[in-house]
C-alpha positions in Angstrom: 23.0 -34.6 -53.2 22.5 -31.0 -53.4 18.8 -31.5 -52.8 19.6 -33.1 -49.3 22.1 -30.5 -48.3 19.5 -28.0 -48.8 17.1 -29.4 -46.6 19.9 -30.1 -44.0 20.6 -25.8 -44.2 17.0 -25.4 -43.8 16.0 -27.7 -41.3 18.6 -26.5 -39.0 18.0 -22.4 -39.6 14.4 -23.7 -38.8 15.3 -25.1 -35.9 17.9 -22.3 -34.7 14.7 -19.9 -34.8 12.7 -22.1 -33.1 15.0 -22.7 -30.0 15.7 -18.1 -30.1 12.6 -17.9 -29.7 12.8 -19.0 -26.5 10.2 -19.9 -23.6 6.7 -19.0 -23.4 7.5 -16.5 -20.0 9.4 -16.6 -17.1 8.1 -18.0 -14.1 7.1 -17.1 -10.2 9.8 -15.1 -8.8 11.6 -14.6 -11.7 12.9 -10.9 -12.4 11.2 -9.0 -15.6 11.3 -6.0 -17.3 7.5 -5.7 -18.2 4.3 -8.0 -18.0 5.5 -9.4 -21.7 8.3 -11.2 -20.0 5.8 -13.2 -17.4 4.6 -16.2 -18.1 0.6 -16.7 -18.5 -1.1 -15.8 -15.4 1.8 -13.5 -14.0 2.6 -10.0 -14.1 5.4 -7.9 -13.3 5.4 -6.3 -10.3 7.4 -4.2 -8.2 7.9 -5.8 -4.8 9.9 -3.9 -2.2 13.1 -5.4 -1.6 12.9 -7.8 -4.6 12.6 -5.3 -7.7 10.3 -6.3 -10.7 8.7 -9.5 -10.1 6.4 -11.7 -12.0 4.1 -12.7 -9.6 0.3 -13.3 -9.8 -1.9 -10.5 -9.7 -4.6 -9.5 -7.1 -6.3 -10.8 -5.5 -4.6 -14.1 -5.7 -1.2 -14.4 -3.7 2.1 -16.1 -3.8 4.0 -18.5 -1.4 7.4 -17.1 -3.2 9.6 -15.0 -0.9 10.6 -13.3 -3.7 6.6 -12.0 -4.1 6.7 -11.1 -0.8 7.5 -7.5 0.4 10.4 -7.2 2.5 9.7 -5.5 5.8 11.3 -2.8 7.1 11.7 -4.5 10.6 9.3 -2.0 12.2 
C-alpha cells in the first residue's frame, strides 16, 4: 500500500514538472522578451507599432500583421 502511494506522489510531481515546463516557444506574432522565448525558427524583434515580436529573421518574411511595421501614414 505504501509502495503504491509512493509512486502516485511521484508520478504526479513528475508530471507537474513536465507540464511547468511549458512549450517549446511561442509562435508568429506572439509578444517576447528575448529570442529564448521564440519558438524554432523565430526571433524577437522589435517591430514598430507592435513592440517585441517573434517573427522570422531576414531575409525571410512574414504574412502576420503583427510582423509588419506600422506606417506612419506618410
Amino acid at each position: 500500500m505504501f509502495g503504491k502511494m509512493v509512486f502516485v506522489v511521484l508520478a504526479g510531481v513528475a508530471c507537474g514538472l513536465i507540464a511547468c515546463a511549458g512549450p517549446d516557444g511561442k509562435g508568429e506574432g506572439d509578444s517576447c522578451g528575448s529570442n529564448d522565448d521564440c519558438s524554432s525558427g523565430l526571433i524577437c524583434q522589435p517591430i514598430t507599432g507592435h513592440g517585441e515580436v517573434c517573427c522570422p529573421a531576414p531575409p525571410d518574411s512574414s504574412t502576420k500583421s503583427s510582423c509588419q511595421a506600422e506606417s506612419d501614414g506618410g
